[in-house]
Rosetta silent file (secondary structure, phi, psi, omega in degrees, C-alpha in Angstrom):
SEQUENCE: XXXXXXXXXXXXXXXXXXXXXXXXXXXXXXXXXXXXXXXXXXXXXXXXXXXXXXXXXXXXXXXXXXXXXXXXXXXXXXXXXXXXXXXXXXXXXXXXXXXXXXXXXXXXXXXXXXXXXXXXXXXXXXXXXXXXXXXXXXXXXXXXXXXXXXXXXXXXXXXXXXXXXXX
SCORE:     score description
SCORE:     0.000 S_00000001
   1 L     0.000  159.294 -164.298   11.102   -6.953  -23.064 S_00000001
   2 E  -156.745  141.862  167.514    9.094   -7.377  -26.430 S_00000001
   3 L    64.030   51.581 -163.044    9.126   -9.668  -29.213 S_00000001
   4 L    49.722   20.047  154.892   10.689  -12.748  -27.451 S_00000001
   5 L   134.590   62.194  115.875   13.490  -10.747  -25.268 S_00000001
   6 E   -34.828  115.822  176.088   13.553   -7.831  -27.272 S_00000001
   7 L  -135.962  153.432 -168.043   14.361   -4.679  -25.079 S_00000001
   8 L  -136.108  157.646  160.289   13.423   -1.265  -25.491 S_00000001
   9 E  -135.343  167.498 -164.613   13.141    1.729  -22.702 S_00000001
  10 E  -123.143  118.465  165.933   10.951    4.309  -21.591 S_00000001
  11 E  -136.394  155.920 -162.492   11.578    7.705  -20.371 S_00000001
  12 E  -146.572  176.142  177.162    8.938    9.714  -19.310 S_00000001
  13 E  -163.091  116.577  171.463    7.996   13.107  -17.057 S_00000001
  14 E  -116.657  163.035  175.607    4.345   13.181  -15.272 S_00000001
  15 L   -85.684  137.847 -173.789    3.409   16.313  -13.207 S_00000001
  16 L   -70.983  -21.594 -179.874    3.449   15.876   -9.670 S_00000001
  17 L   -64.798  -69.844  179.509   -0.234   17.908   -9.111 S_00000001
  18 L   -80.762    2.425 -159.691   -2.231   16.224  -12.219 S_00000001
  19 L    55.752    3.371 -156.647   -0.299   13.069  -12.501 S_00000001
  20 L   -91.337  138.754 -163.732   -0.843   13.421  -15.937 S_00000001
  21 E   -76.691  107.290  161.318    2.440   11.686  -18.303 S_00000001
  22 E   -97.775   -7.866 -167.753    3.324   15.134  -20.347 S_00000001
  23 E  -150.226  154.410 -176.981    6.560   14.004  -22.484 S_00000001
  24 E  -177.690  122.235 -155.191    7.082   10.389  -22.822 S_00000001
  25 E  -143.510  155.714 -159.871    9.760    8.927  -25.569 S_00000001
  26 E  -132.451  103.748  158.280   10.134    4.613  -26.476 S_00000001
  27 E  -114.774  168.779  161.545   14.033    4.128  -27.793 S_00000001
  28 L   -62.623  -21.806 -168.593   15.845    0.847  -28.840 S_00000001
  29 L  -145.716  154.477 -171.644   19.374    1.983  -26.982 S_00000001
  30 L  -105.569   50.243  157.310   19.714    3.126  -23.542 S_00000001
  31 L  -127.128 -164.360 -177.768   21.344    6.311  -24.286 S_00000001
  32 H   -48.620  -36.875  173.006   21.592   10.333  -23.870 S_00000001
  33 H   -72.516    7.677 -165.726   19.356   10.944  -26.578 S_00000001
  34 H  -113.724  -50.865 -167.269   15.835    9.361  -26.037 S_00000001
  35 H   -67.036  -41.798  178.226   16.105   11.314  -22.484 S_00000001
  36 H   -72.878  -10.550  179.493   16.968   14.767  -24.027 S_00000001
  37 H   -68.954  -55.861  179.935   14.028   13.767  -26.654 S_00000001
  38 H   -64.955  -39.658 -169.840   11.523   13.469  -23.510 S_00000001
  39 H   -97.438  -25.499  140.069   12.573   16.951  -22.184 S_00000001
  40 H    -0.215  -92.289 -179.701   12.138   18.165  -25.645 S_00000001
  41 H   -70.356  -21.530 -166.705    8.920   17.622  -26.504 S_00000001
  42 H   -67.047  -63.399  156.144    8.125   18.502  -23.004 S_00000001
  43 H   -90.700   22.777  169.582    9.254   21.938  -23.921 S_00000001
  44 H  -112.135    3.877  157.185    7.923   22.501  -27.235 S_00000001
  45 H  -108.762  -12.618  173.329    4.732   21.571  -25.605 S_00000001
  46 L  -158.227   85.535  141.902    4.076   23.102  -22.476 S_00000001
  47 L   -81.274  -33.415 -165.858    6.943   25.775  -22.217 S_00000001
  48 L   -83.383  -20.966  169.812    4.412   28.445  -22.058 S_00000001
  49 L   -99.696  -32.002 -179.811    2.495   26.679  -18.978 S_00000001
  50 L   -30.640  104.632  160.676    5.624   25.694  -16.873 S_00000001
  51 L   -34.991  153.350  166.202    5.978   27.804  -14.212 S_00000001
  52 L   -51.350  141.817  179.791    9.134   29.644  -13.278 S_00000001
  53 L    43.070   54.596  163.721   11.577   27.640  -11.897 S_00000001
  54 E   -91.983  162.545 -168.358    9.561   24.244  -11.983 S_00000001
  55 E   -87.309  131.587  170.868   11.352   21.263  -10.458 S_00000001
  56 E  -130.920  128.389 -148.020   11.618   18.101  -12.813 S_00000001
  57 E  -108.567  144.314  177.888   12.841   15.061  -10.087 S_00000001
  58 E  -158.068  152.540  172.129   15.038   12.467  -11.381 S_00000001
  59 L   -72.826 -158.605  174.069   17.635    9.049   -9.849 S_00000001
  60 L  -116.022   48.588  158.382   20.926    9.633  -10.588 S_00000001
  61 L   -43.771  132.163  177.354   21.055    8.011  -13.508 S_00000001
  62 L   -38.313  -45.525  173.483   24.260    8.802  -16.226 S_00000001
  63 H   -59.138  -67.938  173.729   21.557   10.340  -18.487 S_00000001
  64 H   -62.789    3.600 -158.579   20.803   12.951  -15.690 S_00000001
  65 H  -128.935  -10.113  168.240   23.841   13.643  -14.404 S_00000001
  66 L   -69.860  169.260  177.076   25.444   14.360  -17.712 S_00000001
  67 H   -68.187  -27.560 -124.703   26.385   17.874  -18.576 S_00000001
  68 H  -103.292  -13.684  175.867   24.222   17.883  -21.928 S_00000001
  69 H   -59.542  -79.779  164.710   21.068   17.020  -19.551 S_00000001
  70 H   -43.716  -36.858 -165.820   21.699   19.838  -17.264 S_00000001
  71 H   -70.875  -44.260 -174.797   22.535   22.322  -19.646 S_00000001
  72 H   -41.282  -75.074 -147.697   19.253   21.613  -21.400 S_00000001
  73 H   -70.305  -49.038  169.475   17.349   22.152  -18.549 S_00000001
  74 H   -58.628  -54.669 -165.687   19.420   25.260  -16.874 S_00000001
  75 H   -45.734  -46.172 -173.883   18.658   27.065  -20.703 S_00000001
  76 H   -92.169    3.487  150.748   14.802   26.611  -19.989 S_00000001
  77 L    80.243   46.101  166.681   14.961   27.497  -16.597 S_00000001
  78 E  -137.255  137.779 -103.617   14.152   24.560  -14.959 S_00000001
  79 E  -104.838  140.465  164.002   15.244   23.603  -11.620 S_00000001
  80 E   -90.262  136.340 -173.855   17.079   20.188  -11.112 S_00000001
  81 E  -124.756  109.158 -164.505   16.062   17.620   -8.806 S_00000001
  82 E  -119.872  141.697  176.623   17.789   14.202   -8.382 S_00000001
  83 L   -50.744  149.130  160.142   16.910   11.338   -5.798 S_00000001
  84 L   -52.185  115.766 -161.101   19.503   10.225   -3.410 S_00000001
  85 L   -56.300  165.047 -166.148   21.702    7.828   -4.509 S_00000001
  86 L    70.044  -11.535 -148.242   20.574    4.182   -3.994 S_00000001
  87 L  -122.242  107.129 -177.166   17.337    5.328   -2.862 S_00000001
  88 H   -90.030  -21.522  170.678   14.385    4.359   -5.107 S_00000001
  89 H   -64.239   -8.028  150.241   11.727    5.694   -2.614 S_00000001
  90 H   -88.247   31.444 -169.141   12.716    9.327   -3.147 S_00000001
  91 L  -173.059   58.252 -167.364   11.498    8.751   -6.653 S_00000001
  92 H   -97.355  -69.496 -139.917    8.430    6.368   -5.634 S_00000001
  93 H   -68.865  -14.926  162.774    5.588    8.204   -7.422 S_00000001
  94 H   -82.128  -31.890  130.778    7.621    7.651  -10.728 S_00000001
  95 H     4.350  -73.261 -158.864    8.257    4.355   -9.666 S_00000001
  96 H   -71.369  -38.864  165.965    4.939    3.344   -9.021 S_00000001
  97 H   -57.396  -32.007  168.320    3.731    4.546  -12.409 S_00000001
  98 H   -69.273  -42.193 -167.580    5.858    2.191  -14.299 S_00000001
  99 H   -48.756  -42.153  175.780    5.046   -0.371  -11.767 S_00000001
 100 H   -80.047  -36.633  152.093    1.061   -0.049  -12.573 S_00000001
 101 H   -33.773  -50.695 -163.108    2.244    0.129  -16.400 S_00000001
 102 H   -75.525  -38.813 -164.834    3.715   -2.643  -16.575 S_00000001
 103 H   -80.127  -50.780 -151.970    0.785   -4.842  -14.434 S_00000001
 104 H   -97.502  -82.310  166.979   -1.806   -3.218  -17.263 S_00000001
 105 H  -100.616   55.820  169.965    0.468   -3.879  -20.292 S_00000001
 106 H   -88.184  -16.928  177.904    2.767   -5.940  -20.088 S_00000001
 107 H   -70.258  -22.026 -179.739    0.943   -8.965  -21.612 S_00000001
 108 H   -50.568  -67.629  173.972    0.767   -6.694  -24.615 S_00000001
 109 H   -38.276  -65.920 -168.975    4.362   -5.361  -24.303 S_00000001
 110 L   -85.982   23.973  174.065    5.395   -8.889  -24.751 S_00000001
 111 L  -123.993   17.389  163.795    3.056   -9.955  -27.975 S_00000001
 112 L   -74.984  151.205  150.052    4.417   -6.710  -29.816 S_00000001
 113 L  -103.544  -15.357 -167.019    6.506   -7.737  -32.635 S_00000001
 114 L  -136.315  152.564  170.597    8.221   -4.680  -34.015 S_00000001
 115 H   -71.761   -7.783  177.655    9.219   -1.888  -32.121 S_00000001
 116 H   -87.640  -49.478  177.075    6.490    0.187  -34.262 S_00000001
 117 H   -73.011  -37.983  159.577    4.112   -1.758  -32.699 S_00000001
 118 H   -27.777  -79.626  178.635    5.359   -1.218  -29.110 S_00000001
 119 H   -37.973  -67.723  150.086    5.383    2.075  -29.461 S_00000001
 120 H    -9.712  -70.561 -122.655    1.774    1.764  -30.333 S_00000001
 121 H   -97.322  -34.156 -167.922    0.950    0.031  -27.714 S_00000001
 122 H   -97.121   15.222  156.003    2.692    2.360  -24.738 S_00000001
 123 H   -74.645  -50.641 -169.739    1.383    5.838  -26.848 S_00000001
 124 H   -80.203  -29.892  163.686   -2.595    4.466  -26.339 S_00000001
 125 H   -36.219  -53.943 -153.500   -1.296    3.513  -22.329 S_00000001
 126 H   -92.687   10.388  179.957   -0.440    6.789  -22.015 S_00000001
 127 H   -94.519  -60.063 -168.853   -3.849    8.319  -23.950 S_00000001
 128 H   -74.903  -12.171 -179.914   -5.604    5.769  -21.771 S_00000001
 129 H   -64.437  -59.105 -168.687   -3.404    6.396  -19.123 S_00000001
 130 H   -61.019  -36.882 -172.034   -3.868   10.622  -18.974 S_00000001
 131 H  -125.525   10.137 -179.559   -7.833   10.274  -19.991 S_00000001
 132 L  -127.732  -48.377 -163.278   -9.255    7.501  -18.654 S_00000001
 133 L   -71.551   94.038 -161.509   -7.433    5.896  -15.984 S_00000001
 134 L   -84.287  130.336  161.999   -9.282    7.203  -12.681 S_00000001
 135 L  -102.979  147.970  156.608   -7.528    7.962   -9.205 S_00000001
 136 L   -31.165  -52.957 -144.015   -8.245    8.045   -6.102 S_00000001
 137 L  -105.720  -10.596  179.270   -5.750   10.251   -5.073 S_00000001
 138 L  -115.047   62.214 -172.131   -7.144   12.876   -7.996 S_00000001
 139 L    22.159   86.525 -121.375  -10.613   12.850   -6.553 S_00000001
 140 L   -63.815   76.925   93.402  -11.064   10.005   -8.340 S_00000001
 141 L   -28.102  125.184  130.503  -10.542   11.602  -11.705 S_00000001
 142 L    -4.882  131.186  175.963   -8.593   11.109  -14.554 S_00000001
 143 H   -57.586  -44.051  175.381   -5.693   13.257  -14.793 S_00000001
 144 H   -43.741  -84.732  166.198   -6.611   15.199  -17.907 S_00000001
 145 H     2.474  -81.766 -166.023  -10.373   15.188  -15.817 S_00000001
 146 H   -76.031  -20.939  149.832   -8.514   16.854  -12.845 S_00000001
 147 H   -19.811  -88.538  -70.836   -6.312   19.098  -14.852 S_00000001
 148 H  -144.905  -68.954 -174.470   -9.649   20.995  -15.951 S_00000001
 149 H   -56.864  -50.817  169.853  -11.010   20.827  -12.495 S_00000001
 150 H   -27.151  -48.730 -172.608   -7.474   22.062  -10.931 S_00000001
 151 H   -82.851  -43.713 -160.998   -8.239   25.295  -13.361 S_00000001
 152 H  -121.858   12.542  152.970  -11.902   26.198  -12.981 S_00000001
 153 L    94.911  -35.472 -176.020  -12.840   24.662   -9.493 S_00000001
 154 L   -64.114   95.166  152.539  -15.990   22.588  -11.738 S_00000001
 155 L   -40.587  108.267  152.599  -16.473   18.979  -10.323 S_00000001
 156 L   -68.386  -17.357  169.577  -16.892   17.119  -13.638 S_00000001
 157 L   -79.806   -3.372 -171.357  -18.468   14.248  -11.932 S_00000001
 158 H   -55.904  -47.658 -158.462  -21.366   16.677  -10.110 S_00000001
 159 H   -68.392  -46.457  170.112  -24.163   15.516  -12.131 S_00000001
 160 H   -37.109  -65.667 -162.801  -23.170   11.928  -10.524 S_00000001
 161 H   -44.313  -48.598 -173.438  -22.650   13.272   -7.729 S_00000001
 162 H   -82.842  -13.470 -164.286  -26.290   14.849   -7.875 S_00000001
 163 H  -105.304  -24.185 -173.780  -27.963   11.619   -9.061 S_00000001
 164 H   -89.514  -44.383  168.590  -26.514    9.488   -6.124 S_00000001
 165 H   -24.057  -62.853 -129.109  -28.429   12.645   -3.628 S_00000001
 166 H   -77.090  -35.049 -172.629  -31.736   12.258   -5.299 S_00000001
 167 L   -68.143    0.000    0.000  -31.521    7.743   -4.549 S_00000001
C-alpha cells in the first residue's frame, strides 16, 4: 500500500542464473494486462538472448493460467512453468525477492503520494536492485556484476581480491 492505503501491484520476471529483475511492470488494477506488459517488455528486450525453450516459473495465479498468457508465451517459444497449487515454496526464490523488497522499501512505498512517484521509487529498487545490491549466493556480486562474469569467466572483484593477498 502507498499513499495512506493506496494499492498498487507488481509483476516482475528475474533470471534464475543472474538473479537479475529483467521485465518488471507497477499497475493500479490487478488485472491481465500489467502481466502480459511484464512478458512484453521482457521480449522486446532480451528475445534475442533467451535461449530456446527457456522456462519462465509462475503460482497459479488467474493471470497465468489464462489462455491470453499462454498463448503469448507458446508464440515466443517459451516453456511454461507453474508452482503447485497452494504451495508458495515452489516459487520461493520469487518470493523471497519481494520479501527483501519490501524490508528495503517499504518505508518509501508508503510516503509515495502518487502512483508516478511509486513507480519511481520501485524503477531505482530495481536499478539498485540489478547493480548494486551484492549476493552471496552470486559470488557476492551484483547481478548485472555476475552477468558479465557468467560471460567472460573475469572476477570483477580480483584487484580486491589481490589487495587482501598482499596484507
Amino acid at each position: 500500500e502507498y499513499g495512506g492505503g493506496k494499492r498498487a501491484y507488481l509483476s516482475s520476471i528475474k533470471d534464475a542464473t543472474t538473479k537479475m529483475v529483467l521485465a518488471h511492470q507497477v499497475s493500479l488494477h490487478l488485472d491481465l494486462s500489467f502481466v502480459i506488459d511484464t512478458v512484453n517488455f521482457l521480449i522486446e528486450n532480451y528475445k534475442a538472448e533467451l535461449d530456446p525453450g527457456v522456462l519462465i516459473h509462475s503460482d497459479q495465479g488467474c493471470h497465468y493460467t489464462s489462455y491470453p498468457y499462454q498463448d503469448l508465451l507458446k508464440e515466443n517459444g517459451i516453456i511454461q512453468s507453474m508452482s503447485r497449487r497452494g504451495n508458495c515454496w515452489d516459487n520461493a526464490p520469487q518470493e523471497s525477492f519481494y520479501g527483501h523488497a519490501k524490508d528495503e522499501i517499504m518505508r518509501y512505498v508508503k510516503e509515495a503520494s502518487s502512483f508516478e512517484e511509486l513507480e519511481k521509487i520501485i524503477d531505482d529498487y530495481m536499478d539498485y536492485y540489478n547493480s548494486e545490491r551484492y549476493q552471496y549466493e552470486l559470488s557476492k556480486l551484483s547481478p548485472n556484476e555476475y552477468l558479465e562474469y557468467y560471460k567472460t569467466g573475469i572476477y570483477p572483484l580480483k584487484d580486491l581480491v589481490d589487495e587482501d593477498e598482499k596484507t
